[in-house]
C-alpha positions in Angstrom: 197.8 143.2 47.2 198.5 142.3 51.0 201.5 142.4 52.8 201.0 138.1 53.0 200.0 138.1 49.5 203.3 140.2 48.3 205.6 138.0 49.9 203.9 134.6 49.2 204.1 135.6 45.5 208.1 137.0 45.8 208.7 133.8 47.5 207.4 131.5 45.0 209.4 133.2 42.4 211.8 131.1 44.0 211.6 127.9 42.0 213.1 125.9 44.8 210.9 127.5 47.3 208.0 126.4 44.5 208.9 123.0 44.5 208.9 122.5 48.3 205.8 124.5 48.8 203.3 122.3 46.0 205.4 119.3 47.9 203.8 120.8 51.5 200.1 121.8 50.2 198.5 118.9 50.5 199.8 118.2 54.2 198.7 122.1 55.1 195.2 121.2 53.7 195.0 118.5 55.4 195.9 119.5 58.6 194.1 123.0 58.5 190.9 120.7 57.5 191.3 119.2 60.7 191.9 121.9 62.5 188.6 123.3 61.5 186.8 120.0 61.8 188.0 120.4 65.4 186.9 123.9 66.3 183.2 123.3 64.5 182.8 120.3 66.7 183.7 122.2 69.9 186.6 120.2 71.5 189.8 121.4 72.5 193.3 119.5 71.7 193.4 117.7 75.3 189.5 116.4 74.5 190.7 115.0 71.2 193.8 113.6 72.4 191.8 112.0 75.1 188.7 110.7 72.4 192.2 109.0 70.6 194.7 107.7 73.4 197.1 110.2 73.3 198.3 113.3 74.5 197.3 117.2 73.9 201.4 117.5 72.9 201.1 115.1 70.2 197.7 116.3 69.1 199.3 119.8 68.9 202.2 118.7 66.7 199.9 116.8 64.4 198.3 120.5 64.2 201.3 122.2 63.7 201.7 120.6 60.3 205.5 120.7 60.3 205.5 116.9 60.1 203.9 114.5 57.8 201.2 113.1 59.6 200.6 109.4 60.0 197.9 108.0 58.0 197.0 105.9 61.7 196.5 109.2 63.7 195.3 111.0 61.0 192.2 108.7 60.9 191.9 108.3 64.6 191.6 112.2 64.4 189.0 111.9 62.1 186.9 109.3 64.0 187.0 110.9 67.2 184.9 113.9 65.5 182.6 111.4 63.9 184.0 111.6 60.5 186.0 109.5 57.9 189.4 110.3 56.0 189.4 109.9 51.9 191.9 110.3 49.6 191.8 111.1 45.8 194.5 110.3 43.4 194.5 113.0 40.3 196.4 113.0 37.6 199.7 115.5 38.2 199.6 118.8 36.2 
């Protein structure tokens, strides 16, 4: 096992640290699915801030995924690289 592997399991022994980290995994999905989108299309932060209305600082805190993102920006993102948000709701474990 990997150094990153060791401690991603020793920290989720933590059930508190479980909690918050099944809480986060959607938003880290989400925003690393962006992130890719962006690279395979080429564009920097400041292109897609500019294809949106905004700035390359708010684009790089959407990308920081420390925040919940807002559904608004989120699909702005998504339309500036010619592409379309969905959502699925599955039935919790």
């Amino acid at each position: 096992m990997t150094s990153l592997e060791t401690l991603k399991a020793r920290l989720l022994a933590s059930a508190e640290v479980k909690v918050e980290y099944d809480r986060l995994g959607p938003v880290y999905a989400l925003v690393g699915a962006m992130v890719d989108a962006r690279h395979e299309a080429g564009l920097t932060q400041r292109e897609i801030a500019q294809r949106i209305g905004t700035t390359q600082s708010v684009v790089a805190r959407l990308e920081n995924a420390h925040h919940m993102p807002s559904l608004d920006l989120v699909t702005r993102y998504a339309a500036a690289l010619g592409r379309k948000v969905q959502f699925d709701l599955v039935a919790a474990e």
